[in-house]
KOLRO-279050 format. One record per residue (C-alpha): residue in one letter; x negated, y negated, z negated. Coordinates in steps of 0.001 Angstrom, whole numbers, plus 500000, padded with zeros to 6 digits. Example, Ala and Ser with C-alpha at 12.3 -4.5 7.8 and 13.67 -1.06 7.14 Angstrom:
BEGIN
A487700504500492200 S486330501060492860 
REM end
This chain:
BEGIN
X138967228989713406 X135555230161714586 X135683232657711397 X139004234030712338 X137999234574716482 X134595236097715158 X136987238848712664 X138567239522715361 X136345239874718008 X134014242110716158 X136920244426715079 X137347245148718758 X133634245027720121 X134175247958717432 X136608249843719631 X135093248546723248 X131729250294722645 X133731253806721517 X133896254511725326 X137092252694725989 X137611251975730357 X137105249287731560 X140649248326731783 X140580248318728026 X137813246040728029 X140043244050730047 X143010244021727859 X141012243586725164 X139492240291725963 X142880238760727531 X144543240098723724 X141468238180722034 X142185234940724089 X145983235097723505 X145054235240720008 X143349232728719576 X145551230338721687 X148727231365719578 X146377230476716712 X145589227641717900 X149208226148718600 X150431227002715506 X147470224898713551 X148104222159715800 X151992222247716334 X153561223957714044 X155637221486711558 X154292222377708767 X150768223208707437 X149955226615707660 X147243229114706363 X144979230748709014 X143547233451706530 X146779234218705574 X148393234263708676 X145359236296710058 X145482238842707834 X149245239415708503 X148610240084712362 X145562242546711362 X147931244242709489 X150919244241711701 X148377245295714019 X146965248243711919 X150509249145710408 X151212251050714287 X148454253145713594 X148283255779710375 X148740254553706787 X144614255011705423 X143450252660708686 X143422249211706277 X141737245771706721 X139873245205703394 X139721241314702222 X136850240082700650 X139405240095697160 X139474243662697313 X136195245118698119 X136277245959694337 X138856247836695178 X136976250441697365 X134409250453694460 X136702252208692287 X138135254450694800 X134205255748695806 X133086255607692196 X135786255277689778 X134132252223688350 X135024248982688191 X134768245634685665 X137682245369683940 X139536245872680235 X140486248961681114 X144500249199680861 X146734250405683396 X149953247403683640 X153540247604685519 X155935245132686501 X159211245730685406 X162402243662684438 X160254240927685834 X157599241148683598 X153665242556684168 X153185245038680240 X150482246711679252 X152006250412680483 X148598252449678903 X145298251397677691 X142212253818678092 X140971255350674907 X137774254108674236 X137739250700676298 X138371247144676036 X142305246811676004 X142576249923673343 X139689248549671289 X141170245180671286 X144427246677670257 X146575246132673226 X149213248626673392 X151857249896675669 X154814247288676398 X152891244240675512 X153618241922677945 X151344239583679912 X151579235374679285 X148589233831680518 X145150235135681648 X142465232171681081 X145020229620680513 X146836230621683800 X150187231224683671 X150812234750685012 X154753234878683717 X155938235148687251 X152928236897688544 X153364240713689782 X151121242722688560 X148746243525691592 X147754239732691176 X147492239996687216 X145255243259687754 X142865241099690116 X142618238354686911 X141732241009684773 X138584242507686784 X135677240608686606 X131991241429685962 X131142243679683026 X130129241197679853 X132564238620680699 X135143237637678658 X138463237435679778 X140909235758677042 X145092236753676982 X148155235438675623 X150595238168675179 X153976238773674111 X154873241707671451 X158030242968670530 X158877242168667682 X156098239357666742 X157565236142667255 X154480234221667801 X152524235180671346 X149189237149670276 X145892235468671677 X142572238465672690 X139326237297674073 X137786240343675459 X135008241331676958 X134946243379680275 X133090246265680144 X132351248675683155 X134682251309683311 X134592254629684599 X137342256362685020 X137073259979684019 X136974262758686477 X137516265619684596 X139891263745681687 X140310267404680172 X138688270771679786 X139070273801677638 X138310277568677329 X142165279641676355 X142671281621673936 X143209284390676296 X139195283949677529 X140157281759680359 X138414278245681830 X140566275330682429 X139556272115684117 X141834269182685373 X139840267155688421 X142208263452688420 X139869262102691796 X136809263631693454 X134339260374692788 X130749259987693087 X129301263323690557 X132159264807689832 X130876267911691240 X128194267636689230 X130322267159686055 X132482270244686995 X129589272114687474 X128334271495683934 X131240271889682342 X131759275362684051 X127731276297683563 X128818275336679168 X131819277877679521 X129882280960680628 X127174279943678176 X129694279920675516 X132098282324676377 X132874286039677790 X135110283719680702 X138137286400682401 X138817283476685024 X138118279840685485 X141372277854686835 X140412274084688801 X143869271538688825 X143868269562691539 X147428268732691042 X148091265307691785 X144148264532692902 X144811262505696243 X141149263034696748 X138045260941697752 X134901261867698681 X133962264733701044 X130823265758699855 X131478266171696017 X134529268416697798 X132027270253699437 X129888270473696271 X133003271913694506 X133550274304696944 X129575275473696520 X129556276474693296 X131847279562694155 X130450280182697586 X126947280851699014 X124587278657700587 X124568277872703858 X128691278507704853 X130650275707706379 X133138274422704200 X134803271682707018 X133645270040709812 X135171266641711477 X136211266112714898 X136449262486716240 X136331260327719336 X132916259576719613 X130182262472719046 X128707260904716279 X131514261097714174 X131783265134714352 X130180267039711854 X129380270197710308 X129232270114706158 X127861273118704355 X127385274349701523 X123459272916700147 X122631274731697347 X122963278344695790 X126201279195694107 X126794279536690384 X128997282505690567 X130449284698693431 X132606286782690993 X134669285095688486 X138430285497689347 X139249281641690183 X142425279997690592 X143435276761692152 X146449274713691115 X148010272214693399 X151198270416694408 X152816268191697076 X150607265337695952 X147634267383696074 X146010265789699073 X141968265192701563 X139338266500699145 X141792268629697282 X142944270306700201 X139581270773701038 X138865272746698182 X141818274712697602 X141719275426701533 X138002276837702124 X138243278664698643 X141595280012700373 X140235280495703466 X137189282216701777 X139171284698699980 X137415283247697003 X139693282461694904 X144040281980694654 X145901279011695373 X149088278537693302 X151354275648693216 X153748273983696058 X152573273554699912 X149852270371699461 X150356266767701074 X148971267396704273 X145814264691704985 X143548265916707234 X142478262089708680 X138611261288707882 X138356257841706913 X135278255952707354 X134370252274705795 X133369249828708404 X131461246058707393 X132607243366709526 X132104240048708943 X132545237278706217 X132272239939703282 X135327241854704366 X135680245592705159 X137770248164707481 X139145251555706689 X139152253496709572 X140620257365710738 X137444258329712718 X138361262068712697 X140494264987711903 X139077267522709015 X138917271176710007 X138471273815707375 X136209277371708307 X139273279678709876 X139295276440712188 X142463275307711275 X143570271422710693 X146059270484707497 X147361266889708505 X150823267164708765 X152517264447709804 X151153263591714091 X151004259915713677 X150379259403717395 X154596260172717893 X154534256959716174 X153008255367719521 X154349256838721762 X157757255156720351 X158760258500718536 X160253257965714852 X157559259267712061 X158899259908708399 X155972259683706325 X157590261966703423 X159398264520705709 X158007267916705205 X158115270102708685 X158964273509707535 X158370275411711062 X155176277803711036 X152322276334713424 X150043278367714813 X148353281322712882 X144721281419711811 X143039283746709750 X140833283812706221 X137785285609705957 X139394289064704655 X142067288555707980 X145013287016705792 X147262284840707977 X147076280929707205 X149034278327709570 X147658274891710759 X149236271749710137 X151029272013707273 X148871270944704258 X147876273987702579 X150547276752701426 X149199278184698292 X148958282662697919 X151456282156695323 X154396279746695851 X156262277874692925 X159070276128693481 X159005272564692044 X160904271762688731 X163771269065690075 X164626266358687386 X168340266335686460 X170330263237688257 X170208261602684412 X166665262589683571 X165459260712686896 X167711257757685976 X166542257343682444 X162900257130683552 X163250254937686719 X165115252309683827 X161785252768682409 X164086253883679046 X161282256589677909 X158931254342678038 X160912251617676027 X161705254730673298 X158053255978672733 X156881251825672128 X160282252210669654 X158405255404668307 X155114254166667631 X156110251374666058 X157979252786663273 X155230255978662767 X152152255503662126 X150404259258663247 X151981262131664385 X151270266148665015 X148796266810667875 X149197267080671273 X149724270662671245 X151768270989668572 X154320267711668697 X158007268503668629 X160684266027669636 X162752266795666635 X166995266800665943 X166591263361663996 X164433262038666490 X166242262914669722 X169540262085667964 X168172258436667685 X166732258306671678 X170415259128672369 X171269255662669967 X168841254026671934 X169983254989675253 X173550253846674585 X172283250401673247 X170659250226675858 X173925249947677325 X172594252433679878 X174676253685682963 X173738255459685932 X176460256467689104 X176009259831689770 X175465261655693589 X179022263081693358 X180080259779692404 X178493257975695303 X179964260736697725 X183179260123696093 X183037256455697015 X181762257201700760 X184921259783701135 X187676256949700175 X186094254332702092 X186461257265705470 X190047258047704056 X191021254679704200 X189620254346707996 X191372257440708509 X194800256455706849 X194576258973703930 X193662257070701019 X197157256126700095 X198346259368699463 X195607261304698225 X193406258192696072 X195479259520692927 X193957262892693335 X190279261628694064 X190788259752691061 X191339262372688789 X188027264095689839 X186116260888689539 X187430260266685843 X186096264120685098 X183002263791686307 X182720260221683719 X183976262860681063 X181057265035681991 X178443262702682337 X178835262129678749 X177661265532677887 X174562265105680115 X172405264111677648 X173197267239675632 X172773269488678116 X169581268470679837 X168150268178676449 X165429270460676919 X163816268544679946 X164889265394678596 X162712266643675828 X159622267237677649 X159157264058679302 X159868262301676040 X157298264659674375 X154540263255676703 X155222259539676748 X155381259607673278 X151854261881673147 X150232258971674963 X150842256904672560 X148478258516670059 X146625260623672031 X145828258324675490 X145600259788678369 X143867263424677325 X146852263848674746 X149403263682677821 X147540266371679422 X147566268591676637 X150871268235675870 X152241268671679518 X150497272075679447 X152344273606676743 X155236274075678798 X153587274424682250 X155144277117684764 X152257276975686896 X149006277612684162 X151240280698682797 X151708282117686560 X147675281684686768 X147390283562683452 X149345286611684906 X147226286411688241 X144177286535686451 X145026288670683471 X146550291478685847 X145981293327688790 X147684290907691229 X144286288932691837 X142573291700693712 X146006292415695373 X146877288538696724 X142875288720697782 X143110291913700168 
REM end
């Protein structure tokens, strides 16, 4: 009990010392002493035996869960967890898992590491770790089994389809880093390419190199940095980033918090390695912090051309706090500001206090007010970051997003690989007539079945008919268009080929080629790298710059 009232107590002498009134002070201490009488009670009274860690971690996070989604209370279990997110390391075998069907599988080993070199593959499914039985284990608990210092062993019974008796592995953990930059090249049409996954500790460093080995090697027309799908990470590799294309000395983003110590000014350190080089920067909707860092001082710069969809919108500074007892807090200690002044968080998480509903995916569309980048083009606060050139996001077909939330390409590529041994290279793979012929074999013995949006409107239109005292008359009609849109759905498979073809074309990739392979293969067909070709390539740079 005395661990649990000194938690909480420090969390707040946190928040008491920020400045807070007096009254605060009061309300904190009464709060504190409710607590811990509630507490209290329930270990004494309650019928049966509870769990005060348990129970205390569910009112921290009830507690936090009012606030914004990247304020978290960090259990002693998880500090690993923050290791990996500052470093990319952690101790492990090195295998991403999912839970699905009620069962934790092996969903992609990392080339090079433990589970690969073991020869784990994708859809083996988990039995025991160390003699426990993890059958009925999700796979956030399996995944905390599995780390473990580097040079342990760690021994699993698995399940393979196919192999009737379970497979035993003892394997050793190793440290592993997760790669920053999992793929680089140099076009054929003289341009750089580098895909930044998180912004951990050095990847600026690793960019830089990479970038540095380009020129060196090459007469480079444009260097292109994808941040798609990089939810970020740390601010000063950001800033780092943002350095190699900018002078010394300019302010790339500077925080503004509560409490004076928590606002700061970060600029750029060191002296650029090139002011000149036509530079692109791709993002998306989950581009989000660090990335929109980057792609919004180069933007607001006039250094270089953002392309993509509007970003995520995460302007919220987190900092990690120590409290007691080995645990650890996340907290929002400030809002990011890029160098035309303007924030990017989107969503105003305070509504959500003040008893206002907050959706945490809704996109607000209205302009907010207008700031300006160095050359005096007009950006807009509060919205993420809207790139110079706007694509508009490829939308899956209703049975493309179907067959991969039934996990059914992921069943078909394990099919795949285990009845061919190699295939073509990532770049020059085909899904071929024979082979997409037998996914659409697969898919019906799969006895797969999805109801369609029309379908589902369909449904809500009888049930208002019948309210209304229509349905009688008119059901025969409704009918008939429900039994042609069955005949349709038949053909969907045939003609959403194509994209049923791509994402096919990837999961199988993996399977050979691990995580680089996927990479390569996505950007054969990529709508975004060709429009940064064109921007480069022609005249429209300069133009989009003015």
């Amino acid at each position: 009990m005395k661990k649990i009232a000194t938690l909480i107590i420090m969390a707040f002498i946190a928040v008491s010392v920020s400045g807070q009134t007096k009254q605060n002070n009061f309300e904190i201490s009464k709060s504190l002493d409710i607590y811990n009488n509630v507490l209290r009670v329930l270990n004494m009274y309650y019928v049966d035996e509870i769990n005060p860690s348990e129970l205390n971690e569910d009112a921290i996070n009830a507690m936090l869960e009012n606030l914004d989604p990247y304020t978290v209370f960090i259990a002693e279990e998880h500090i690993e967890d923050i290791k990996l997110m500052t470093t990319g390391e952690y101790g492990g075998i090195g295998s991403t898992i999912q839970y699905f069907e009620g069962k934790t599988q092996i969903a992609d080993p990392y080339e090079g590491f433990p589970a690969q070199k073991a020869g784990l593959i994708a859809g083996d499914v988990f039995l025991e770790v160390n003699g426990i039985d993890v059958t009925k284990k999700k796979s956030d608990e399996i995944s905390e089994l599995l780390k473990g210092t580097p040079g342990t062993t760690v021994t699993l019974k698995m399940q393979r389809y196919g192999v009737k008796e379970p497979i035993i592995k003892e394997i050793k953990r190793e440290k592993i880093k997760i790669d920053n930059i999992p793929y680089s090249t140099v076009f054929d049409n003289g341009i750089g390419y580098a895909t930044l996954s998180q912004f951990t500790k050095d990847c600026a460093k690793e960019l830089k190199d990479i970038f540095i080995e380009m020129k060196k090697n090459n007469d480079l027309k444009g260097f292109i940095i994808d941040l798609r799908g990089n939810g970020g990470g740390l601010l000063n590799e950001a800033v780092d980033i943002v350095n190699m294309f900018v002078p010394k000395n300019k302010l790339v983003v500077y925080q503004k918090g509560k409490l004076s110590d928590q606002n700061y000014n970060h600029f750029t350190r060191n002296e650029p390695v090139d002011l000149d080089i036509p530079l692109v920067i791709l993002v998306n909707e989950s581009s989000a912090s660090a990335s929109e860092i980057v792609s919004g001082s180069i933007q607001d710069f006039d250094r270089g051309v953002v392309i993509g969809q509007r970003t995520f919108g995460k302007g919220l500074v987190q900092n990690i706090m120590p409290l007691s007892y080995n645990t650890q807090m996340k907290v929002t200690v400030a809002h990011y500001y890029l160098p035309s002044k303007r924030c990017i968080q989107e969503i105003d998480y305070a509504k959500r206090r003040k008893g206002a509903a907050v959706d945490s995916t809704a996109k607000n569309d209205t302009l907010g007010p207008q700031f300006r980048t160095a050359n005096g083009r007009i950006v807009y606060e509060g919205h993420g970051i809207t790139p110079d050139v706007k694509i508009e996001p490829e939308m899956m077909s209703t049975i493309t997003a179907h067959l991969y939330t039934k996990n059914l390409f992921f069943k078909y590529a394990n099919k795949f690989y285990r009845e061919h041994k190699s295939i073509k290279g990532p770049k020059d793979f085909k899904i071929s007539d024979e082979t997409y012929q037998d996914f659409m074999q697969f898919v019906k013995d799969e006895g797969f079945t999805f109801t369609s949006e029309s379908e589902k409107e369909i449904d809500e239109l009888k049930k208002i008919m019948k309210l209304e005292g229509y349905l009688t008359e008119v059901e025969p009609y409704v009918n008939e268009v429900k039994t042609r849109i069955e005949a349709e759905k038949e053909k969907d498979l045939i003609d959403n080929r194509a994209e049923i073809e791509e994402v096919m074309k990837d999961e199988i990739v993996g399977r050979y080629y691990y995580q680089k392979g996927r990479i390569i293969s996505a950007l054969q067909n990529d709508k975004d790298l060709e429009c940064a070709f064109e921007v480069i390539l022609n005249e429209e740079y300069k133009e989009i710059l003015k």
